[in-house]
ROZA-46818 format. One record per residue: x, y, z of N, C-alpha, C in turn. Coordinates in pm, whole numbers, plus 50000, padded with zeros to 5 digits. Layout:
XYZXYZXYZ...
This chain:
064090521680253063480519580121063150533180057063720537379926063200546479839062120551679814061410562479862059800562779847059840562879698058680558079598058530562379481057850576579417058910581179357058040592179280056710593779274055850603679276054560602279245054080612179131054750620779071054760624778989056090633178893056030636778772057280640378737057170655578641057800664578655057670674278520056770670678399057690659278372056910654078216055790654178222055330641378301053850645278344052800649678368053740662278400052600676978476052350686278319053490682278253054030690278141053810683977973053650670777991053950664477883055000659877845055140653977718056540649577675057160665077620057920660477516058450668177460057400680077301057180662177274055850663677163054950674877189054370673577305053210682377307053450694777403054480698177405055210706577522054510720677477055260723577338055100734377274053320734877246052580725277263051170728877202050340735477322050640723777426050200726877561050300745477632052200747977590052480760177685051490772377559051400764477410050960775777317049470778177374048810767977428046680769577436047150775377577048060776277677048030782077784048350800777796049630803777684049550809777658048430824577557047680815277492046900823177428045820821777548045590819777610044200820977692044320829477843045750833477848046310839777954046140851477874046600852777763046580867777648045240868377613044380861777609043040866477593042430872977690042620863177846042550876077938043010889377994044010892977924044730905977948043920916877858043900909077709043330916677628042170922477610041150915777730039820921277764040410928577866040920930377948040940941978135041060953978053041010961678160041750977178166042790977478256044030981678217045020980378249045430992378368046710991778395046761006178476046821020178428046401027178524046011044178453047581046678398048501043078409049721048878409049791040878257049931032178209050081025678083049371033077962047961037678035046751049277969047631054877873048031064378000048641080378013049641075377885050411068377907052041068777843051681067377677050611057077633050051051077537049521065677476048591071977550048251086477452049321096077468050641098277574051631107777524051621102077367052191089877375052741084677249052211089177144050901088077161049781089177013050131106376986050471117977129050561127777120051971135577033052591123877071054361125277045054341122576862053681119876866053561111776688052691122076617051781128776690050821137976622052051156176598053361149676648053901164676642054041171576785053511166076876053821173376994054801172477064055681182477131056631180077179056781175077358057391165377409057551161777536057821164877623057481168877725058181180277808057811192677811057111200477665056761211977666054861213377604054871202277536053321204277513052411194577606053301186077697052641177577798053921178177872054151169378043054401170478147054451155478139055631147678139055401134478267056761133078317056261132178455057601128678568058601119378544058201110178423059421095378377060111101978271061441097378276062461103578175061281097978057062061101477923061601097777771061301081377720062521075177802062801062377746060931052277771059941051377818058841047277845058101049477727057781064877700056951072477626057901065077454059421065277410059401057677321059451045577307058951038577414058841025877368057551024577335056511031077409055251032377388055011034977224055971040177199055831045177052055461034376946056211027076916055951015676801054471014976820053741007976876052781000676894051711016476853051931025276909050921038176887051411039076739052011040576684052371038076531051951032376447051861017576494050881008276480049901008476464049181011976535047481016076556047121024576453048021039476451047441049276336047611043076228049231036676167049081029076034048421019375989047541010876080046601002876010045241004876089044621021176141043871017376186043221008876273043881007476340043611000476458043191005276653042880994876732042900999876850043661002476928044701014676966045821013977011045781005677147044801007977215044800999377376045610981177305045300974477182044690964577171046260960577099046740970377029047810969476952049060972377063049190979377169049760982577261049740963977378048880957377392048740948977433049800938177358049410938377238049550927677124051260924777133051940946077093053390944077100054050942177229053640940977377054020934077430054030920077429052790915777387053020899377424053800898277336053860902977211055490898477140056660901977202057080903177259058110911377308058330897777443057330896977474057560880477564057890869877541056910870177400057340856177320058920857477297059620870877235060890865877220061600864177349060880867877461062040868877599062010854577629060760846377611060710832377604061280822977535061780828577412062860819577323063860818577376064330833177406065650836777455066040822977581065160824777574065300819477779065160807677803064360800277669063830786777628065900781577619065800787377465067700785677451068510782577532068590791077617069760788477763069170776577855068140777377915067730768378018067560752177926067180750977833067030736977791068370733977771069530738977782071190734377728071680732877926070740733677991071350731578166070820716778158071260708878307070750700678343069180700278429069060710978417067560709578534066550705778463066050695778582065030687978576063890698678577063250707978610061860711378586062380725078498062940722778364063060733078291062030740478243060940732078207059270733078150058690735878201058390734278318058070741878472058270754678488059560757078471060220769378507059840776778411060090773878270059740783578128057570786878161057040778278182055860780078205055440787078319056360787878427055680794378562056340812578492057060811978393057580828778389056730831278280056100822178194055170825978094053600831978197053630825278319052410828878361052920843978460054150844178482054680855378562054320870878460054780868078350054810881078247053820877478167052500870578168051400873878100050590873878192049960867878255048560867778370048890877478493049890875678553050470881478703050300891078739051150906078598050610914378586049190920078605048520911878571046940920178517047000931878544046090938778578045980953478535047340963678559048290953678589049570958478561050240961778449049640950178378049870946178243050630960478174052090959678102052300972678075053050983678159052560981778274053760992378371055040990278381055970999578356057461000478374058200986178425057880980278534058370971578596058070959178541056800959578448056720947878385057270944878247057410959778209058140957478079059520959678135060560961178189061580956578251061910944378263061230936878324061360922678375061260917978273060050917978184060270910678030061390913277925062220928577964063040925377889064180923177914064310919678071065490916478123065360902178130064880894478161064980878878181066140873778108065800875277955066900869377907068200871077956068800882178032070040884578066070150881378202069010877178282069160876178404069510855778394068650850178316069050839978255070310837878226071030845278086072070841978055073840845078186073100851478301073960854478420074000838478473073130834778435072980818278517073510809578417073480813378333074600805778218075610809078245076040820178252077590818978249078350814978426077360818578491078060812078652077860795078650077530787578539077680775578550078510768878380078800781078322079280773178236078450770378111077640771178069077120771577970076860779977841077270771777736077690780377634075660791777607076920801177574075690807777487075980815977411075480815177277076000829477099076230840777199077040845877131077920860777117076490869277084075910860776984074730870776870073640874277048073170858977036072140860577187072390869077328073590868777349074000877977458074120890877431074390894777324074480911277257072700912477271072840907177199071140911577207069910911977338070490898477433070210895377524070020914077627071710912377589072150926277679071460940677674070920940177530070780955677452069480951977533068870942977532067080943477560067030947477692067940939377810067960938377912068760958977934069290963477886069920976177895068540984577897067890983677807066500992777768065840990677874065500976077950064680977978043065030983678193066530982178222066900987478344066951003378322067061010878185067241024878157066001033478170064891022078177063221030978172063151038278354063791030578459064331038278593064971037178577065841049278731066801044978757067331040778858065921034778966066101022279058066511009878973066211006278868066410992678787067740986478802068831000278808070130999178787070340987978894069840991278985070100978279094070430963879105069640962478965069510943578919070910941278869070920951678756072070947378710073790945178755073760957278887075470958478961074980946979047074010941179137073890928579218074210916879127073690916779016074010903378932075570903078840075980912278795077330915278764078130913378922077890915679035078850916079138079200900879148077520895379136077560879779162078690869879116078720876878949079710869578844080930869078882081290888478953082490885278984082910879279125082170874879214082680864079297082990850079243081830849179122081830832279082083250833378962083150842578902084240842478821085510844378802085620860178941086950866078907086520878078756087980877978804088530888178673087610881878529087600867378497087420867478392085690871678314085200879578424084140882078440084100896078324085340902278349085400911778269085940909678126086010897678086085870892377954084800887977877083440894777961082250894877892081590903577845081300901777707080500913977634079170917777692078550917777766077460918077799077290931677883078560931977967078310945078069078590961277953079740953077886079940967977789079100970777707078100961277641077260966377591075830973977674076080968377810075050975177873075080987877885076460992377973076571004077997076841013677844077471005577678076771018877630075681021277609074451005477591073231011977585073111026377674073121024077800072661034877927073341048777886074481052177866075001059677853074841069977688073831058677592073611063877486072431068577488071251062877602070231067277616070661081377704071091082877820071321091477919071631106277802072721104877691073121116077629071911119877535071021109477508069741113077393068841122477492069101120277610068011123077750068531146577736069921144477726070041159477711070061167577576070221153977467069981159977342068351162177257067691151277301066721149677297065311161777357065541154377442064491162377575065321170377671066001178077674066581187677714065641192777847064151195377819063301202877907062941190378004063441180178001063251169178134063771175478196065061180178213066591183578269065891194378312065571207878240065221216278307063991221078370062941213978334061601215378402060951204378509061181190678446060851183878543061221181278649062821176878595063591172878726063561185378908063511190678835063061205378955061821202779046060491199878957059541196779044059661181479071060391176079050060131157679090061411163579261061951172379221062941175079355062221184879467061651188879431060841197779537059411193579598058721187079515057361181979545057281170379512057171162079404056781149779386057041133279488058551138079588058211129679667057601131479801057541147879789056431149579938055011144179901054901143479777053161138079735052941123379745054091117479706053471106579654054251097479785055361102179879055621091679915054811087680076055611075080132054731070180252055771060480334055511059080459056311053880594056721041580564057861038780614058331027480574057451013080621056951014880717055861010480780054721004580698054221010180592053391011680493053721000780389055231010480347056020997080240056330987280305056430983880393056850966280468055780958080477054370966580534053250961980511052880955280348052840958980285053020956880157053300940280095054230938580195055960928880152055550917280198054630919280330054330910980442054420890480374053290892180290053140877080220054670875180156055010884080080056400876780005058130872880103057860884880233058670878380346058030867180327057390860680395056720844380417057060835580343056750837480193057180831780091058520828580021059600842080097060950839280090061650830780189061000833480303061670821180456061410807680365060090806880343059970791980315060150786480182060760792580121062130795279975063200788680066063370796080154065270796180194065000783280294063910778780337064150767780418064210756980354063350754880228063190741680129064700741380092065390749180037066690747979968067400747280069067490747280177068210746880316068410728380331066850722280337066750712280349066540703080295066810704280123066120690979995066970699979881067930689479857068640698679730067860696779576068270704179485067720710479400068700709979283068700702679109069520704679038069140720278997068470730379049068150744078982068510753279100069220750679221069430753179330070380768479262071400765879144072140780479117071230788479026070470786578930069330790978871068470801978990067890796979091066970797579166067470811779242069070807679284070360819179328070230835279268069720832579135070380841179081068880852279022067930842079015066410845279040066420856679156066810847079288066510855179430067190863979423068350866279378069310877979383068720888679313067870886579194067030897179109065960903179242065290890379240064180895079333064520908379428065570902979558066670908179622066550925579619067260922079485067780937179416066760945479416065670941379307064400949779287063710953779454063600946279581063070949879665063770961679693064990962579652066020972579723065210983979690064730983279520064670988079446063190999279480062260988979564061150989579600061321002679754062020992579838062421006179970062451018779925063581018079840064221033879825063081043879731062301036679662061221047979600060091048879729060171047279811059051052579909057491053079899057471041979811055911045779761055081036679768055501023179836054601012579854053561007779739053561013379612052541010879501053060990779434052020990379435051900972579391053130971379262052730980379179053870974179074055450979279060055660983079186057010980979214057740970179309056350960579348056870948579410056620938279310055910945479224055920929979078056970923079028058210925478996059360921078970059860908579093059650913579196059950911479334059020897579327057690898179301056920888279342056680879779218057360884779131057250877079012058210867478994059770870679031060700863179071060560850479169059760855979337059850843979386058980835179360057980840379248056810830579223057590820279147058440825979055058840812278968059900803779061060700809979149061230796479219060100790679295058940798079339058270787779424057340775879349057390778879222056360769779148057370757079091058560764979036059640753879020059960744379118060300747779260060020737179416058810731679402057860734879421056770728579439056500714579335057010720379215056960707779110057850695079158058890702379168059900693679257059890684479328059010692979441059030687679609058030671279542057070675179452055870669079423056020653279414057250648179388058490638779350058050626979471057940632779599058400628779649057240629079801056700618079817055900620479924055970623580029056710623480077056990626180186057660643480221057730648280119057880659580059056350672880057055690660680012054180666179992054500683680042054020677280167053220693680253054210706380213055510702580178056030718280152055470720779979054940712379920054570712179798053530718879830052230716979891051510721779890051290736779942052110740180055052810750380128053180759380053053800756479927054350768679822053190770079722052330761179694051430759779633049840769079671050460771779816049130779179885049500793179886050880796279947051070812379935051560814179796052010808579714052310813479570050670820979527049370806579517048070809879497047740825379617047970828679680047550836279765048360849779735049540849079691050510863179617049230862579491049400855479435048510858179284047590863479245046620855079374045420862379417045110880879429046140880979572046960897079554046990904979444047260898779317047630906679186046060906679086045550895579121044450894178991043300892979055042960894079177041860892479216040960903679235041450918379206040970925579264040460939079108039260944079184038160946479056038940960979057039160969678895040100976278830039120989978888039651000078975039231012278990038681018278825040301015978746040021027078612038551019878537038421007678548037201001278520035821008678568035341012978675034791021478778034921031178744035781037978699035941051878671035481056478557036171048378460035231047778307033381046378312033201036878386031871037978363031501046878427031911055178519031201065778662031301080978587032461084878463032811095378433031741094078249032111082478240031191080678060029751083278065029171078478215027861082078227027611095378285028301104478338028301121478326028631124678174029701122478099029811126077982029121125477856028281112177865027321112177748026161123477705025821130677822025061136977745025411153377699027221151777632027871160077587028841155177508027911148677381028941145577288029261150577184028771167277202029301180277086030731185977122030871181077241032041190077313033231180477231034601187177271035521179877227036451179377334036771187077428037891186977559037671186077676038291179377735037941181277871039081179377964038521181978089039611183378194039311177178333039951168378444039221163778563040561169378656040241179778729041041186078850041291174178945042061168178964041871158379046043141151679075043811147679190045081143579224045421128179121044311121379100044201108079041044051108778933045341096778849045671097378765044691084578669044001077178760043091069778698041551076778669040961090378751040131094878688039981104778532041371104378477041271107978297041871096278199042261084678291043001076378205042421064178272041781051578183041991051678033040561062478025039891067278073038671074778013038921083177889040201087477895040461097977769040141081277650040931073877652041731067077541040321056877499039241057977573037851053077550036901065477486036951074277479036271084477447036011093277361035821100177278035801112377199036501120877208036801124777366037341137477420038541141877409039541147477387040721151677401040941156777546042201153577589042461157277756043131169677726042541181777773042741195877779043491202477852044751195577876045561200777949047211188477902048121198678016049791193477950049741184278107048991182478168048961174278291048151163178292048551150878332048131140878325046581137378471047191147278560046501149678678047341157178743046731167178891047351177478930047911175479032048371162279034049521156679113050511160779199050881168979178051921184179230051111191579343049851188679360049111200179407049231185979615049291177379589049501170579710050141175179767051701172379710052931178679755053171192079818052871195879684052341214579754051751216979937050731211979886049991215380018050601208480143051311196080132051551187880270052971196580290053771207780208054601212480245054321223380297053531229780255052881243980328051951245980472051451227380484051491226880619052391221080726053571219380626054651218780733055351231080760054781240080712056101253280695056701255980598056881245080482058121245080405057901252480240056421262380295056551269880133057041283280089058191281580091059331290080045059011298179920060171307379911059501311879782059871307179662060891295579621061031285579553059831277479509058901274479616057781263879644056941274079526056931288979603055901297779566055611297379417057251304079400057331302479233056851291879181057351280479204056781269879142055511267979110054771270479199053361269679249052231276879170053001288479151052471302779098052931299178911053641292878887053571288678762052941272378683052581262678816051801253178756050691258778756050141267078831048161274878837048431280178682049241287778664049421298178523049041288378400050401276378433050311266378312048971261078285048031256178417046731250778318045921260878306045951270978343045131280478316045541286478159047061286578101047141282977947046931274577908046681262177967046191248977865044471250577823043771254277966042351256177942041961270077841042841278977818043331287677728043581284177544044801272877578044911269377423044131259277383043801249077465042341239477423040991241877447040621256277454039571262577505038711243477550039261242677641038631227877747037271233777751036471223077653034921222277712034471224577834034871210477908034191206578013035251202978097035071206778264036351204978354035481195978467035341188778533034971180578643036121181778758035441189578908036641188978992036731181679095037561175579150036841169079253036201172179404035251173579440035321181979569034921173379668035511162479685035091152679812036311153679879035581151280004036501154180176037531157680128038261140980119039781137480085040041134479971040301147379897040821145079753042071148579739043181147579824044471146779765045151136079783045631128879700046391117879699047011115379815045961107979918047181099380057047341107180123046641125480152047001135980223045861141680272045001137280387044311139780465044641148480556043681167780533043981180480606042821180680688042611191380764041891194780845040651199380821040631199780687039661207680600039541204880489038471204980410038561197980277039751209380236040271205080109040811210780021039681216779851039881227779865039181232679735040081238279605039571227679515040441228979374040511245279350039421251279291038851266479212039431275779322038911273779513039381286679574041121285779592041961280379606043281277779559044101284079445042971276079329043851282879188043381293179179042671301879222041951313279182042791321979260043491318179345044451327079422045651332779319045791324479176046291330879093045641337279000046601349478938045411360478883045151351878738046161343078662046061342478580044821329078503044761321578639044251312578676042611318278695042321328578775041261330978824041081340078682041091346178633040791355678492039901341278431041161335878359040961321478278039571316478309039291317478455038411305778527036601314578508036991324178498035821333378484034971330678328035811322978260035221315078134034301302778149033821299278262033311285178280032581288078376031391280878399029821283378459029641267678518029121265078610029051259278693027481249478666027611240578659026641231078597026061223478704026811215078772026031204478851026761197778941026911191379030027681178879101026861166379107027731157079077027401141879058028441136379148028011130079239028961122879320029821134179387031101131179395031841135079463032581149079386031561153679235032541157379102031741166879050032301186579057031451190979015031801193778856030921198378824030881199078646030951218578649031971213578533032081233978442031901229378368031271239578279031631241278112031421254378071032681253477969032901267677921032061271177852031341285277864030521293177792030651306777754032131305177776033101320177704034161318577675034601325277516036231322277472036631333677468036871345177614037681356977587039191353477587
């Protein structure tokens, strides 16, 4: 005997009628909570290059960031925004993403309602909660604006391995969006040759009768040539120190990154066992999901850095097949427990992402309450490997950040190579010209006020034998130590001592 259904999509979802009202009050109340957090220090940072990039400054030479260009102009519109109508850039920066979802949601609405699958509404709603809530204080980082603007094309890959029509217009466009977001890295590239390979098993040759890849690769290739016409000094300044130091600083044991992974292994076995054992009309959909997922983990290994929002893509993917099963399984009683099963570690990945209270939150209030009672000053500076103790604090504040460094990030690297042996006189040079550089920045922004950090372990993830000291270090350069002879020594609060300048020789 047939067990009976016990519940259905519609159900969970509504009819058709109230589909759109329902996902609209879910959606705005997921965007209301984004729009109150503080997001990540890195979204900060990119949001005031932008505001910096627009004020006339040049990239690469009047500031420093380790990500090619393509980030910093996307950041752009929205900082544009803000100055032309007066507005809050944090707030307007928020705003033009969630647009930017809404259209990845049309896009994606289009293709999937022209398939046969039964939890289409499901599926469109579990990626509305993937790229608005999931994120949280992600909200904004590289990988999330990637994923939002790739969907549509990762979608329309699942259209065309089953046959389903879709506009010439939608796939061009589909493609160009999805091009921009794999071009902001260039781990991203990954998604796209795994899901193009896919086609050509399912397709063959006639795979290469789709506009979609040629328009990708000229997006990439039109950005890549703007990359040497453009910003030229990426090529020659950064890329040098991202090759010599930046992954002795920032990276960590593979050990570390697997740790990391631990819940979403779990969550992928018991992915691959449900579809093993209860078929699925979204079973090639779901394929082509995991294959993203897949990719991006690849994507995740090879940067060495175990940081949360390079498994977001990763965990954002298997969340929506696991919420799509679960609706599924729900059908069917006897089914139950794997319903609930995906229903518990999906809630428990999520948790992972949104449950946990925002450092830069902490930081703002820990650095605003040293700063208030210096609100004549105008610059300042925090010596410090962490990129969340000046950001968002700058983009809340009065202050201008007094330097072409976002944080002294470089200075990890440095040191974990010099106690391996490995500071050459390559290293040296190098070394001997980032001390110079902020010692001209605290120079051309005669920087008020500098806060350094002098607790135990203040280098990013690089615990020595000895504290590390910011001032006796840089002072080992002459140009650095001259400079430094401008600033008088005030106080320590916490872990953070205070300068301020009281000479402009």
């Amino acid at each position: 005997m047939q067990t009976k259904p016990i519940n259905t999509t519609a159900h969970l979802l509504g009819s058709d009628k109230y589909f759109l009202t329902i996902t609209s009050i879910v959606f705005l109340l997921c965007a209301s909570i984004i729009l109150k957090i503080y997001i990540t220090a890195d979204a900060y940072w990119i949001l005031y290059l932008s505001e910096r990039l627009l004020d006339g400054q040049q990239a690469y030479v009047d500031f420093i960031e380790v990500n090619p260009p393509l980030i910093i102009w996307i950041s752009a519109p929205p900082a544009w925004l803000s100055k032309l109508f007066t507005l809050n850039s944090e707030v307007t920066f928020k705003l033009f993403l969630l647009s930017i979802i809404l259209i990845s949601l049309r896009l994606i609405w289009v293709i999937i309602n022209r398939s046969n699958i039964e939890a289409k509404k499901t599926i469109l709603v579990s990626i509305m909660l993937v790229l608005v809530l999931l994120p949280y204080e992600q909200f904004g980082q590289r990988e999330h604006i990637m994923l939002t603007l790739a969907l549509p094309y990762i979608f329309a890959v699942y259209a065309k391995s089953k046959q389903i029509y879709v506009s010439k217009t939608q796939l061009v466009f589909s493609s160009i969006l999805a091009a921009i977001g794999f071009c902001i890295k260039p781990y991203f590239v990954l998604i796209p040759c795994a899901l193009e390979l896919f086609l050509l098993y399912k397709l063959r040759l006639l795979t290469f009768k789709r506009i979609e890849p040629y328009v990708m690769v000229m997006v990439g290739f039109t950005y890549l040539a703007s990359i040497f016409v453009v910003t030229p000094e990426y090529i020659h300044e950064v890329v040098p120190l991202l090759t010599h130091i930046y992954q002795a600083g920032t990276g960590v044991s593979f050990a570390t990154i697997a740790f990391y992974s631990t819940s979403l292994s779990f969550l992928t076995l018991t992915i691959f066992y449900i579809l093993t054992k209860f078929k699925s009309d979204a079973v090639g959909l779901y394929a082509v999901i995991g294959l993203t997922a897949f990719a991006n983990y690849l994507s995740y290994l090879l940067q060495l850095k175990g940081w949360p929002n390079h498994l977001y893509p990763t965990k954002a993917m298997l969340l929506i097949i696991a919420i799509g099963l679960a609706v599924e399984l729900l059908r069917d009683r006897k089914k139950l427990v794997f319903s609930v099963l995906l229903v518990l570690q999906s809630a428990y990945i999520a948790y992972g992402s949104i449950g946990v209270r925002s450092q830069e939150a902490l930081n703002v209030k820990f650095f605003s309450d040293i700063l208030k009672d210096y609100k004549d000053q105008k610059t300042m500076f925090i010596m410090s490997t962490w990129l969340q103790d000046g950001f968002p604090l700058t983009n809340h504040s009065q202050f201008e950040w007094g330097s072409r460094f976002p944080s002294l990030w470089f200075v990890t690297g440095i040191q974990k190579k010099k106690n391996n042996g490995q500071y050459d006189e390559t290293l040296k040079t190098i070394d001997g010209t980032l001390k110079a550089d902020l010692a001209e920045d605290f120079s051309n922004y005669k920087t008020d006020l500098v806060l350094v950090d002098v607790s135990k372990n203040n280098l990013y993830r690089l615990k020595l034998d000895k504290k590390y000291d910011f001032i006796s270090d840089f002072s080992q350069n002459e140009t650095f130590a001259k400079e430094w002879q401008n600033y008088r020594y005030i106080k320590t609060i916490g872990s953070y001592a205070l300068y301020e300048r009281y000479l402009n020789n």
